[in-house]
C-alpha positions as CSV (number, residue, x, y, z in Angstrom):
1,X,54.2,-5.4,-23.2
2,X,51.7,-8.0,-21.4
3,X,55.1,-10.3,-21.0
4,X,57.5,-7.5,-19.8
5,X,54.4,-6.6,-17.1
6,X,54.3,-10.1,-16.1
7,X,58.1,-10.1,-15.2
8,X,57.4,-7.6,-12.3
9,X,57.9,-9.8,-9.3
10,X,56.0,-7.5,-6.9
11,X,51.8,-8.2,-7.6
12,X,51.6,-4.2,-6.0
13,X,54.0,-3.1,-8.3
14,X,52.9,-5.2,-11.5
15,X,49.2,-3.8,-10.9
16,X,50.3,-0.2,-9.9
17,X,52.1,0.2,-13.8
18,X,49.0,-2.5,-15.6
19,X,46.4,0.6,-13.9
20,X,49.1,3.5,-15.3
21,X,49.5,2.2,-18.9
22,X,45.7,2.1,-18.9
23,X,45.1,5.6,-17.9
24,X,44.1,5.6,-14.4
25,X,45.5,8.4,-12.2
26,X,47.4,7.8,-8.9
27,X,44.2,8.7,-6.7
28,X,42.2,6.4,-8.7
29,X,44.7,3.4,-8.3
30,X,45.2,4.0,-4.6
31,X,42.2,3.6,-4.2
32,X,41.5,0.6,-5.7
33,X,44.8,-1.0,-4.2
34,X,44.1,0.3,-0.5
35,X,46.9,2.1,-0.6
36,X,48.5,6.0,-0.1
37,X,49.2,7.8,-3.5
38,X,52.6,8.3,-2.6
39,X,52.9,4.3,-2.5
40,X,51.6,4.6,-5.8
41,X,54.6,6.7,-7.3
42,X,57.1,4.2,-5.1
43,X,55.3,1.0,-7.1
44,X,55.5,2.8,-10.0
45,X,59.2,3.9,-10.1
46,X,60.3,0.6,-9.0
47,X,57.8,-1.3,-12.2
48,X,59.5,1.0,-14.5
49,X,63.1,0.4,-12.9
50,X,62.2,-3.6,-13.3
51,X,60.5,-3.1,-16.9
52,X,64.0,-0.7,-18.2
53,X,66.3,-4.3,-16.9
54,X,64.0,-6.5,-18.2
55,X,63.2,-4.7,-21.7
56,X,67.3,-4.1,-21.9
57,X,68.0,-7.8,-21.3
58,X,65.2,-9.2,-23.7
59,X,66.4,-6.5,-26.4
60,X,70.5,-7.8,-26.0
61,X,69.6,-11.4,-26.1
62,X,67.6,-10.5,-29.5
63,X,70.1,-9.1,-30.9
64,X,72.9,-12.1,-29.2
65,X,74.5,-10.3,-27.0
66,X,75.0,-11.5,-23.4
67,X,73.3,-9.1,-20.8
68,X,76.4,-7.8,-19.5
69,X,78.6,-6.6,-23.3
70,X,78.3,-3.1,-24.1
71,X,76.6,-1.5,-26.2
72,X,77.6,-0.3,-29.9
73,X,76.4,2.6,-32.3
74,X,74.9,1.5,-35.5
C-alpha cells in the first residue's frame, strides 16, 4: 500500500488519503494541512481515483496483461 500511496502525484492529496487510512477524521486532517474539510473530501476522492488506476494497472501487468485488454472471468 506504502508504494501505491507514493504514486499519488499531488503531496495534498498523497497526505490527505496517508492521514485517512490511518484513522484521522476530515476535521482533524484539515487542520493539520491548513486546509477547509471540504478540500479534504476533494483530496480524498481524487487519491482514491489515482490509487483505483494505479492498483488496476499494477494488478494487469502482474497478471501480463497490457493496461488497456479487457478483462476476463475466471
Amino acid at each position: 500500500m506504502l508504494e501505491a500511496l507514493h504514486a499519488i502525484p499531488d503531496e495534498q492529496a498523497r497526505a490527505v488519503m496517508a492521514f485517512t487510512l490511518d484513522g484521522h477524521p476530515d476535521s482533524a486532517i484539515a487542520a493539520h494541512l491548513y486546509i477547509d474539510p471540504q478540500k479534504v473530501r476533494n483530496l480524498r476522492a481524487k487519491a482514491r481515483a489515482l490509487l483505483r488506476v494505479y492498483l488496476t494497472s499494477s494488478h494487469r501487468r502482474k497478471e501480463g496483461r497490457p493496461d488497456d485488454a479487457p478483462r476476463t472471468r475466471r
